[in-house]
N, C-alpha and C positions, 0 to 999 in steps of 0.2 A: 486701753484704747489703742496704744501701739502694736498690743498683739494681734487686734483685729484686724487694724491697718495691715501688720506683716499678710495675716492669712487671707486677706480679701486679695493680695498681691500675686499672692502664691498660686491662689485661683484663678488670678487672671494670668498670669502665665502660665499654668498648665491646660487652661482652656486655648493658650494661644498656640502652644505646642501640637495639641491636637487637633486644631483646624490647619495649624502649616502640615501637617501628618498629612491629612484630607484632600488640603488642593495645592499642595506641592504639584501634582501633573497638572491641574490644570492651571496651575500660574506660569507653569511655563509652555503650555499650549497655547491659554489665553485667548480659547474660545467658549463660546456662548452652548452650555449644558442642556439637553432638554428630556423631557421623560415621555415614551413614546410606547404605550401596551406595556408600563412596568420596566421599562428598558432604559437604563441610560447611554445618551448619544450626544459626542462634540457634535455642532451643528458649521458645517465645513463649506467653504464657497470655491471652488475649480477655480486656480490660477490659471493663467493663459501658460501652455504648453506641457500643464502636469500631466500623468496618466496614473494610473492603479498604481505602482510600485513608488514612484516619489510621493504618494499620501498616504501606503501604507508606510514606510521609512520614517515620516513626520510624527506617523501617530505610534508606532512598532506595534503596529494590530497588522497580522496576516490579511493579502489579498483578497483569503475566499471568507474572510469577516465583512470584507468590505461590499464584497460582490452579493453576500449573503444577507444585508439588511436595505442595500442598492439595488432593485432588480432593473435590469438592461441597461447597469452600469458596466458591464462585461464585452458591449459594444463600445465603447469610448468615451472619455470624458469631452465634456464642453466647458473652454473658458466661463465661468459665472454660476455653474451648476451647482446644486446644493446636495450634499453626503451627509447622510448621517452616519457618523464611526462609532463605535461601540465605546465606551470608558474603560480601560485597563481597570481588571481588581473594582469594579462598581457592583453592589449589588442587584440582583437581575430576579424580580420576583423571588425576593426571598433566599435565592443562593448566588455565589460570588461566578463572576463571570471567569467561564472557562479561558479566554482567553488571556495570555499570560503576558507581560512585559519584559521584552528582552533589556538584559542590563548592555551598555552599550562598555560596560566595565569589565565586563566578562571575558575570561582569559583563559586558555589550556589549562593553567593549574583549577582552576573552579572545576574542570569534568575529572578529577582524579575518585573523586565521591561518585558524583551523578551527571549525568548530560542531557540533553533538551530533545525531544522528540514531537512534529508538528506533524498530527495526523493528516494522514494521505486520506482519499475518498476510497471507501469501504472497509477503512482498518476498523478492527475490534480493541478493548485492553486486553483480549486472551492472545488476538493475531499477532501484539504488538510483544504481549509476557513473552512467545514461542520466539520471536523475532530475533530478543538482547538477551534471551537466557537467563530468566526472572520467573515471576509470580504473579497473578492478578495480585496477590493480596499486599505486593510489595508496591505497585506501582500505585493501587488506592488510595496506599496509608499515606504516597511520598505526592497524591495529588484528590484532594478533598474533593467530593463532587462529581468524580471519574466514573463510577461505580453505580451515577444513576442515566450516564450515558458520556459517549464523546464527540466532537464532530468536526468535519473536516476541519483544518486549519488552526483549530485547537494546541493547544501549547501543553504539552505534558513532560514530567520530572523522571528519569528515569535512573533507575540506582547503577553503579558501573560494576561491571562483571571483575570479576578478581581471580574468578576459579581457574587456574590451570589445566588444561585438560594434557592426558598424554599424548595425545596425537598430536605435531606438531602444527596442520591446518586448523586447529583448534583454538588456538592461541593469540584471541583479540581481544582488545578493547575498543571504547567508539568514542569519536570525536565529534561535536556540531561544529560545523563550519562558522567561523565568526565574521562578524565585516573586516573589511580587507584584508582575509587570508586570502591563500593564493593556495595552490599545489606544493608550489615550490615550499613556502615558507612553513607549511605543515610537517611537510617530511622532514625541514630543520628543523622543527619542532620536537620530534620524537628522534631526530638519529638516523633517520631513513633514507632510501634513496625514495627520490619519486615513484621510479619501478615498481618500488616493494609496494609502495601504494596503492597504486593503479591494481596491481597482481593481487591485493587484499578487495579489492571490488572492480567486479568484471565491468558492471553497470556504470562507470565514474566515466562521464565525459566534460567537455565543455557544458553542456545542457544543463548536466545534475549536478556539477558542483556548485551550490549554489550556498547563501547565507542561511543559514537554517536546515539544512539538509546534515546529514549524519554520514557517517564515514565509520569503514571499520581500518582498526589500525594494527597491524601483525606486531606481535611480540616473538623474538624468535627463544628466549632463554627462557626469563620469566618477568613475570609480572613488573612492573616499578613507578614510582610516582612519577610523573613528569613535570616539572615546573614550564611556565611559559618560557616561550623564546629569549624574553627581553628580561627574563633572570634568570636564566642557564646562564651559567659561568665556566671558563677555562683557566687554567692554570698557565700560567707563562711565569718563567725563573729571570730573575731582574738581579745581578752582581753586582754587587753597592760599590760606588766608588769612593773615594776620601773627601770629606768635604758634604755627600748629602746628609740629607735627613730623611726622616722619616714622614714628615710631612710633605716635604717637595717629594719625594717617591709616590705617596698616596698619588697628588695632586697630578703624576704624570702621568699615571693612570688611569685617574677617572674612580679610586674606590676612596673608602675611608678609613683613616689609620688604625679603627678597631680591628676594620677585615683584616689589616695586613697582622695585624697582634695573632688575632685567632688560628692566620693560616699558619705563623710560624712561632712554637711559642720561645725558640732559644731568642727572641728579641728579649726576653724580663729581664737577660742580663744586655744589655743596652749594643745599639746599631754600630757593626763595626767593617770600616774596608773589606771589601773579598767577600763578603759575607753572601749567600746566595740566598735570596727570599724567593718563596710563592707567591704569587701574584694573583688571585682570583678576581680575573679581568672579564666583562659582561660578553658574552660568545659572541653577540651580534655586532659587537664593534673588532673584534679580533678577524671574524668569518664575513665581510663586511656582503651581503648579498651581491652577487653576481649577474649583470644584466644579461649576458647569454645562461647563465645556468639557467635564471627566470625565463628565458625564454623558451629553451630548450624543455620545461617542464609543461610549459603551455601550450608546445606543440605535439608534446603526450598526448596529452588533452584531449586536445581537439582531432588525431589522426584517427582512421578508423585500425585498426590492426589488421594486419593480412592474416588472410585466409586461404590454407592448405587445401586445394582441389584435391578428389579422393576419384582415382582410378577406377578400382575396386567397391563397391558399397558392402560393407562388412556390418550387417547388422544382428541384434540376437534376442529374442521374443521370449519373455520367460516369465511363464503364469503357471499358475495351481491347476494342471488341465483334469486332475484324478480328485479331485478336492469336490465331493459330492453334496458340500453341505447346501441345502436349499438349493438344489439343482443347480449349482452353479458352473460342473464342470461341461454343462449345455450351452449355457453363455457363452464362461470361456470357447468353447468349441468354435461358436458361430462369431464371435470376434475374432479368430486365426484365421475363419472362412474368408470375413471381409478385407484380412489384414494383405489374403492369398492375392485376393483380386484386386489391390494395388498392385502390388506386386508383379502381376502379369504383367497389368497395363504401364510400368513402369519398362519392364524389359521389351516388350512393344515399342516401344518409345527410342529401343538402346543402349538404355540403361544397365551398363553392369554390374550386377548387382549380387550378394551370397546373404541366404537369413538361415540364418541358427535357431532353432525350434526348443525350447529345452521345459521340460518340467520339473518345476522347483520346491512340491510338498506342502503340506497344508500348513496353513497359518502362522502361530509364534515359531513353531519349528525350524531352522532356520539351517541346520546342519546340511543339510542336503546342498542347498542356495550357496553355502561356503562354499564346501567342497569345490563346486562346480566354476565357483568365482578363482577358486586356486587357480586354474589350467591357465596355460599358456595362449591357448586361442582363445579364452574369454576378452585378455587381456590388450589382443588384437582387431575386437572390433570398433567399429566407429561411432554403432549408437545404441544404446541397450532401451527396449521398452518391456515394463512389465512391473511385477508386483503388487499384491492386491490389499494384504493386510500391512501394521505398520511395522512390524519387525520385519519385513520382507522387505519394503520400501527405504528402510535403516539402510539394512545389509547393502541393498544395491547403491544406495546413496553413497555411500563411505566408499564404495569400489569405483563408482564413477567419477570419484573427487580423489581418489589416491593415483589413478589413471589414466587422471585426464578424457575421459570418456563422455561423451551425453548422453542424459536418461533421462525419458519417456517416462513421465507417472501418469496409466490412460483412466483409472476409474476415482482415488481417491482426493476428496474435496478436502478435507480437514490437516491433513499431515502435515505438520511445522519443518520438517524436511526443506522445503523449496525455499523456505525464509531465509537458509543458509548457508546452500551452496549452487554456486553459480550456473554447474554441471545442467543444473535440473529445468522440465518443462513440466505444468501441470496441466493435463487437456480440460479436466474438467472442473470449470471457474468455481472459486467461494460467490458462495449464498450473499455473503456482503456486497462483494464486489454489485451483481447483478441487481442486488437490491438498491443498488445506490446509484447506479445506472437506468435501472426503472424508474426512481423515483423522479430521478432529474427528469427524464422524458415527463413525465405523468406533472409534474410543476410547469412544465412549459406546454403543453399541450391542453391542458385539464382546468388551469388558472382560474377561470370565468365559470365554471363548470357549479353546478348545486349537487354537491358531493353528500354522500352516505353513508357511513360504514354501518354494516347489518350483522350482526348476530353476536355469537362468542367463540372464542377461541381454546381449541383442543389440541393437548401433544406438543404445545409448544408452537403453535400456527399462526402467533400472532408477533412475530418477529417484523415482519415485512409490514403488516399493520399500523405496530407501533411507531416503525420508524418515520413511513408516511404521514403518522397524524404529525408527529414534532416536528416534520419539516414543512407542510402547511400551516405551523403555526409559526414555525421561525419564519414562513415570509408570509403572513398575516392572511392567507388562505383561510375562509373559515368553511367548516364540514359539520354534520349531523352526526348523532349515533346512535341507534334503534339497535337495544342487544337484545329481541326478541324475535329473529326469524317469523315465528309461526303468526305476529300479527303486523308481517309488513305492509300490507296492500291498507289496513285502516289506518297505521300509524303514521305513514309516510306521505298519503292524499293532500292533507293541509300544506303541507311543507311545498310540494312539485311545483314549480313553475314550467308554463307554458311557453315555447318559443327557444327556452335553454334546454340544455345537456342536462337531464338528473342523471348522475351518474350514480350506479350502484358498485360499493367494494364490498363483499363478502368476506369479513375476518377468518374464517376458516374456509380449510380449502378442500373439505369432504365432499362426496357426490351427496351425500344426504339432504347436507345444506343447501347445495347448491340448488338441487331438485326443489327444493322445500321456497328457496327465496325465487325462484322462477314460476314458479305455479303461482306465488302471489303476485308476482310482478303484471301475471295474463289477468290478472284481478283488476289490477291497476288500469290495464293499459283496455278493457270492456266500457270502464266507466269512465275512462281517459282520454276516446281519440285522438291520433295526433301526437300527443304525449312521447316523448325522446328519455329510454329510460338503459341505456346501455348497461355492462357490467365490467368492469375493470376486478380482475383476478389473478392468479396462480398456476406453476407450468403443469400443475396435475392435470388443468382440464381437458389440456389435449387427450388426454387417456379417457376422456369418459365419451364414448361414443356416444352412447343412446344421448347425452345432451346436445350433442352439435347441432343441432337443428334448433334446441332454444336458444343456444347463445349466437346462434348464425339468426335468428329470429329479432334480436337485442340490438344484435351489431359490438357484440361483446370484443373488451379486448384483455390477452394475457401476456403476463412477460415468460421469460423462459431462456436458458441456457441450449435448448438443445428443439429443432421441431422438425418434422418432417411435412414437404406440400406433394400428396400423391399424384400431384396432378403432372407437376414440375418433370420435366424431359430426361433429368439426369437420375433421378428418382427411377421411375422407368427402366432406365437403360441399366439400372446395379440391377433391380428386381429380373429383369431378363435375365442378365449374365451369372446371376445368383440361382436362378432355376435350372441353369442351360449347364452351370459347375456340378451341381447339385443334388438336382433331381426334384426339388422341394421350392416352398415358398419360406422366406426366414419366419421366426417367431414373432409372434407379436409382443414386443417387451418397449417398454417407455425408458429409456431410451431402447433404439435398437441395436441388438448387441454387434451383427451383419455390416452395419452403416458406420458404427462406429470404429470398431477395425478400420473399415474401409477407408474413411475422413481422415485416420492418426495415420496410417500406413502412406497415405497419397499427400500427406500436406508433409510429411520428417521427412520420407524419402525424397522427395522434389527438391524439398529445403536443403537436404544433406549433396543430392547430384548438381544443383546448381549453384551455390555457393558454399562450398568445403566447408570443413571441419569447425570453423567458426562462424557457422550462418546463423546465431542468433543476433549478429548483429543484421541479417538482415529479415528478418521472423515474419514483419509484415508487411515485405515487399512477397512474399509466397502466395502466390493466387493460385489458388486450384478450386477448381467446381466440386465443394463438398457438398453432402447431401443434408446434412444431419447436426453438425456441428459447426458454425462459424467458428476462425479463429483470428486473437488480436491478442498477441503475448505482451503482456508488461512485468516489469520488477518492481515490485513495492519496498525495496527498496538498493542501493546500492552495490551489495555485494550477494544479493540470491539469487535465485531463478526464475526466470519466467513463470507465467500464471496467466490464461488464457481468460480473456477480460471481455471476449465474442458472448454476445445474448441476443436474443429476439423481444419486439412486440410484436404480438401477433393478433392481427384485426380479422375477425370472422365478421365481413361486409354485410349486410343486408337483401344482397342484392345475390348472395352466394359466391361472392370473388374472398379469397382469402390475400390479405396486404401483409408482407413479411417486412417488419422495420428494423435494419440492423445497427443493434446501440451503438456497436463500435466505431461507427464511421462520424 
């Protein structure tokens, strides 16, 4: 009987252990749980004077968690309003909720293994692998769940780089910003001056140093573990007088008489006058922080840095002009053509200005690109554009970061280059970024909307697809999905409502399809009058001529990184001056290769003649009437390069008016 007694005991304290396991968070929240579409959510009431950052602090769930199950909570709170915040670690249909719980215990020595990364809006796990110099496969294993997507504000584990490179810019580790670090108290952290820091990330202002944000940290020798502040230890030598001991020693110092054993060990033969001990005293009371040094770091901080006015504009253009593969050295051609007619219109203007034309060889071949990178005039100009494949874009990278140079990357989207060094611009935006910039439009716009998605996806076309459904479903948007094209006009009739937006998305973005779901749609809309049946799509359509009429017919709209409106005056006036240089009309090529020269050439140069040698700090104060490319440079993160984050929607009216919506703004 007593055994049973024990084990009926044993069971109820191990069953009590793991309910304290369970609602540990919410015993000390000690709000009201509720389950919402499979979700769990504290059920939260707006004190008087809170806002988004004092409720996500309360709950250590990221803003855009908050803003993400709150819609038009991103206008303000109201004393009395009700939030529902997501559960830290709750399971969420089935798989554990991405969003992670910062330990408030968390300290420098904790990132010596790994540190925290809180996705930005558009990152990828590859964009992120390319970023910290990792693996998709490493950062999966070190965050379960990652691998069937991520999303902004999301909390991910990231392993800490170790590898030495021999370059000596090479040479970081990363830090997450903790609560109440400072600038200052970081660089004591590691040994550093503030300087060094700031100079390891160009991006680090007042703005971005933020709790949760990531930092890189220059090593200049090699590698080493770093303890936190508040256990780094210094040595100071303490001569024993006659009469102490070894305990009043400890005691005068604030350690314990082990440590003093350990630091010296002629103590086994016992404490004698004269005798000189090491004292391993905690650095932060020896180095007691300084309220000018502290402040002198914060006004790092927050300065903009001056910028070097450039006399002279020393710039140098260096593409594969002989490189014939798929007629590319055509292209190239007619992008030097556009890059000419900035160019003019720049020295029009007064601008003095010198461009170096150079041809740099095909592809991995990369000897040539040396060479030329040796001279001594390479090394004197101000801004390099060029490069098409990724070992060409390598080479030029490593020379505008050993150089101090800035470089222009005008065509390629994927290259992890720009994640890395500061130097760099990317003109033309990632797929993600623009994706995730669509989507947000298309959620605020679309909301009420009797959505559709039609057909299937080929080549990988269902990227932008996919991300759309998850995020009308993360804010409880619900949509249709008819994966048979060919019989949308019967399938879709019961579904339309009258007086709303049906909105049609085509999962793939081929003219085939599209041809295919517009012919039904005129099905629709014979037996339909009245009937509201637009198309929301993909930036290929611009290319497909013979459509524009049915999706100008729809009232269609498409996003897109890059569009051109024939109608538009400045448009016009390159097509002139392109004929009158020339002799010719440019190519017809999506993007155009003419306009694009011409938008990279007019928006670096201007940037470069009116605010010198460091005008990314001012990138999108550059206004110039491009034709073809909006631009709006951001850093994803602290210490890389800009990444032009400029896209369109683009509304083909009803009425034949074309509406250009720029994401950026």
């Amino acid at each position: 009987m007593s055994n049973l007694i024990r084990l009926s005991r044993f069971f109820v304290i191990m069953l009590c252990m793991i309910s304290a396991v369970h609602l540990l968070h919410a015993q000390q929240l000690s709000h009201e749980i509720v389950t919402v579409n499979g979700h769990s959510f504290y059920k939260y009431r707006v004190q008087s004077g809170e806002g988004l950052y004092a409720v996500s602090r309360i709950f250590s769930v990221p803003v855009a968690e908050i803003l993400r199950h709150n819609p038009g909570s991103d206008k303000g709170l109201q004393n009395g309003q009700e939030l529902l915040i997501p559960v830290v670690g709750a399971k969420q249909d089935g798989r554990t909720s991405s969003v992670q719980q910062r330990s408030s215990g968390e300290d420098a020595g904790d990132q010596n293994n790994s540190f925290k990364h809180t996705v930005e809006k558009g990152e990828t796990v590859y964009s992120i692998s390319r970023m910290y110099h990792t693996t998709v496969d490493r950062i999966n294993r070190l965050n379960p769940g990652a691998a069937d997507g991520i999303a902004e504000g999301s909390v991910l584990i990231i392993p800490q780089r170790r590898v030495i490179s021999k370059e000596k810019e090479e040479n970081y580790r990363y830090h997450t910003i903790l609560p109440r670090e400072t600038l200052y108290s970081v660089s004591r952290t590691y040994r550093l001056k503030p300087e060094d820091v700031l100079l390891a990330n160009p991006g680090l202002s007042a703005e971005t140093f933020r709790i949760g944000k990531t930092i890189r940290i220059p090593f200049f020798e090699s590698y080493e573990v770093v303890e936190p502040l508040d256990k780094q230890t210094a040595n100071l030598i303490h001569t024993v007088s006659r009469g102490e001991t070894l305990y009043g020693i400890a005691g005068k110092y604030g350690v314990e008489v082990s440590q003093l054993e350990r630091s010296n060990p002629m103590l086994s033969g016992g404490l004698k006058p004269n005798m000189e001990l090491i004292v391993p005293v905690l650095r932060d009371k020896v180095e007691a922080i300084s309220p000018s040094a502290e402040n002198e770091a914060n006004r790092l901080l927050s300065q903009q840095r001056p910028s070097q006015r450039v006399d002279v504009l020393k710039v140098g253009l260096l593409l594969p002009f002989l490189d014939q593969t798929s007629r590319g050295h055509l292209r190239l051609q007619e992008y030097y053509e556009g890059f000419l007619l900035a160019v003019h219109e720049l020295k029009n203007r007064g601008v003095n200005l010198e461009l170096y034309v150079f041809e740099i060889g095909k592809g991995d071949d990369t000897g040539k690109l040396e060479s030329l990178l040796g001279t001594l005039e390479m090394r004197s100009l101000n801004l390099v554009v060029g490069g098409v494949s990724d070992a060409q874009i390598k080479v030029l990278s490593d020379f505008s970061r050993s150089n101090n140079i800035k470089y222009v990357v005008p065509f390629s989207q994927s290259n992890g280059e720009v994640l890395n060094n500061g130097h760099m611009f990317q003109v033309n935006p990632l797929s993600s970024i623009i994706h995730t910039k669509a989507i947000t439009y298309f959620t605020t716009a679309f909301r009420k909307a009797n959505i559709f998605f039609v057909g299937e996806a080929r080549n990988g076309e269902e990227a932008f697809a996919t991300s759309l459904q998850r995020a009308l479903y993360q804010q409880h948007i619900s949509s249709h999905t008819i994966g048979d094209a060919a019989t949308l006009s019967s399938s879709i009739t019961p579904l339309l409502q009258q007086g709303s937006v049906n909105l049609i998305i085509p999962v793939g973005s081929d003219a085939a399809t599209l041809r295919q779901i517009t012919g039904e749609l005129k099905k629709v809309h014979e037996a339909n009058p009245g009937i509201e049946t637009p198309l929301f799509g993909h930036p290929d359509w611009q290319a497909y001529t013979d459509l524009k009429d049915d999706l100008t017919f729809f009232g269609s709209y498409f996003y897109t990184p890059f569009f051109i409106d024939e109608k538009a005056p400045e448009t016009r006036r390159f097509q002139d001056e392109f004929r009158k240089w020339y002799n010719r009309q440019p190519m017809e090529t999506y993007p155009n290769y003419g306009m694009w020269g011409y938008d990279t050439g007019l928006y670096f140069l201007t940037a470069l003649h009116r605010y010198g040698l460091q005008f990314e700090q001012y990138a999108n104060r550059v206004n110039v009437s491009s034709i073809q490319f909006p631009f709006y440079f951001e850093r994803l993160n602290n210490w890389g390069g800009l990444i032009n984050g400029g896209g369109y929607i683009i509304h083909y009216e009803r009425g034949g008016r074309i509406h250009k919506i720029d994401l950026s703004k």
